[in-house]
C-alpha positions as CSV (number, residue, x, y, z in Angstrom):
1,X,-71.2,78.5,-136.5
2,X,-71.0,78.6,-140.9
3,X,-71.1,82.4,-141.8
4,X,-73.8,83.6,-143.6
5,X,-74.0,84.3,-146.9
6,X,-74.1,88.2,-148.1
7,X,-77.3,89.2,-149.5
8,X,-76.8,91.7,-152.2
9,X,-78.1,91.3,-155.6
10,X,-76.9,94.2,-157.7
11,X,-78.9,95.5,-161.3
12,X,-76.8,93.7,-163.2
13,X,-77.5,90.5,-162.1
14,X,-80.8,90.5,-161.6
15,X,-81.0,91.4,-165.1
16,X,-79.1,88.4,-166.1
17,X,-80.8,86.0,-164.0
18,X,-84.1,87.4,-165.4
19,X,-82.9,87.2,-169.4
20,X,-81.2,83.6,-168.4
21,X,-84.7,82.3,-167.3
22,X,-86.7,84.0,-170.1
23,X,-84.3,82.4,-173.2
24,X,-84.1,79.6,-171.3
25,X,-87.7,78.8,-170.9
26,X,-88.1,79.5,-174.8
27,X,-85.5,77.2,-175.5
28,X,-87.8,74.5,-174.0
29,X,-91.3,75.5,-174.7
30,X,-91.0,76.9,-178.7
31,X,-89.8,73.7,-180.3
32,X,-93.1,71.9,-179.0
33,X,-95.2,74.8,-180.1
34,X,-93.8,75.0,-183.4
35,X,-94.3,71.3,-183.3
36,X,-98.0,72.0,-183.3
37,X,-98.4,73.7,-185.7
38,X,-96.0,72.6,-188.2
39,X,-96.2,68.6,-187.3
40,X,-93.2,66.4,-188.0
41,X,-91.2,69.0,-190.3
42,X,-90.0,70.7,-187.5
43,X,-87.1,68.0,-187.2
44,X,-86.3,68.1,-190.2
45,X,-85.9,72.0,-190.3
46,X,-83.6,71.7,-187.1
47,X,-81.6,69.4,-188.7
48,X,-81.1,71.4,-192.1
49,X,-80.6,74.7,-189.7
50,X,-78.2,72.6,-187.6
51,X,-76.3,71.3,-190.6
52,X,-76.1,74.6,-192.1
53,X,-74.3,76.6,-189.1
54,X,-72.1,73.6,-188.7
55,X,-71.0,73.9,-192.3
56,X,-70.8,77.5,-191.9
57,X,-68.1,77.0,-188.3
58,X,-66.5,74.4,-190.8
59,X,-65.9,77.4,-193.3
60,X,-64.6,80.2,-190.3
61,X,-62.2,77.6,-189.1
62,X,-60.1,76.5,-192.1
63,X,-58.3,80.1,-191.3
64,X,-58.3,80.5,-188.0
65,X,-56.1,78.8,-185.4
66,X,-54.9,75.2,-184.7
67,X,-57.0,75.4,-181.1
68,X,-60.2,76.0,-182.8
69,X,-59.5,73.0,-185.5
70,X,-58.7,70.7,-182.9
71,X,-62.0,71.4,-181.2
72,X,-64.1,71.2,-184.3
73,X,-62.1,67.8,-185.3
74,X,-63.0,66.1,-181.8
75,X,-66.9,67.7,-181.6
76,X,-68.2,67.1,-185.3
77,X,-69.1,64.1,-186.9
78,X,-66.6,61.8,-189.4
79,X,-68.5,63.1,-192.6
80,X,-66.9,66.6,-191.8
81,X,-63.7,65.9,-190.9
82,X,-62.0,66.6,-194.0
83,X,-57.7,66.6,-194.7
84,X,-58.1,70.5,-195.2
85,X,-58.8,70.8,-191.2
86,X,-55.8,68.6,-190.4
């Protein structure tokens, strides 16, 4: 017979479960609300916003360790991969 499984949920994770639902249900439902009221600029915002923070990770890493630059090398497109991450 399997065991059964302990049924204790502390505060802690309760918490976390709840905030984990909540940000991600926003993560799904704002984008098409903003796309409602905004109309087709929306896309282009995300991309600008997207461009900018991965500009912005481009600038941290140049002085931070060779881990992080190999990581950024392999996930980021060929127009950011400059000699000065190498």
């Amino acid at each position: 017979m399997p065991k059964e499984l302990e049924r204790d949920l502390g505060l802690f994770p309760v918490i976390a479960i709840s905030m984990g639902a909540m940000i991600g249900s926003g993560i799904f439902i704002l984008p098409g609300l903003a796309m409602a009221e905004a109309g087709p600029a929306v896309i282009l915002s995300f991309f600008i916003a997207g461009l900018l923070v991965t500009l912005l990770w481009r600038r941290l890493l140049v002085s931070h360790s060779a881990a992080s630059r190999i990581f950024f090398r392999a996930s980021s497109p060929g127009f950011l991969k400059t000699s000065r991450l190498s």
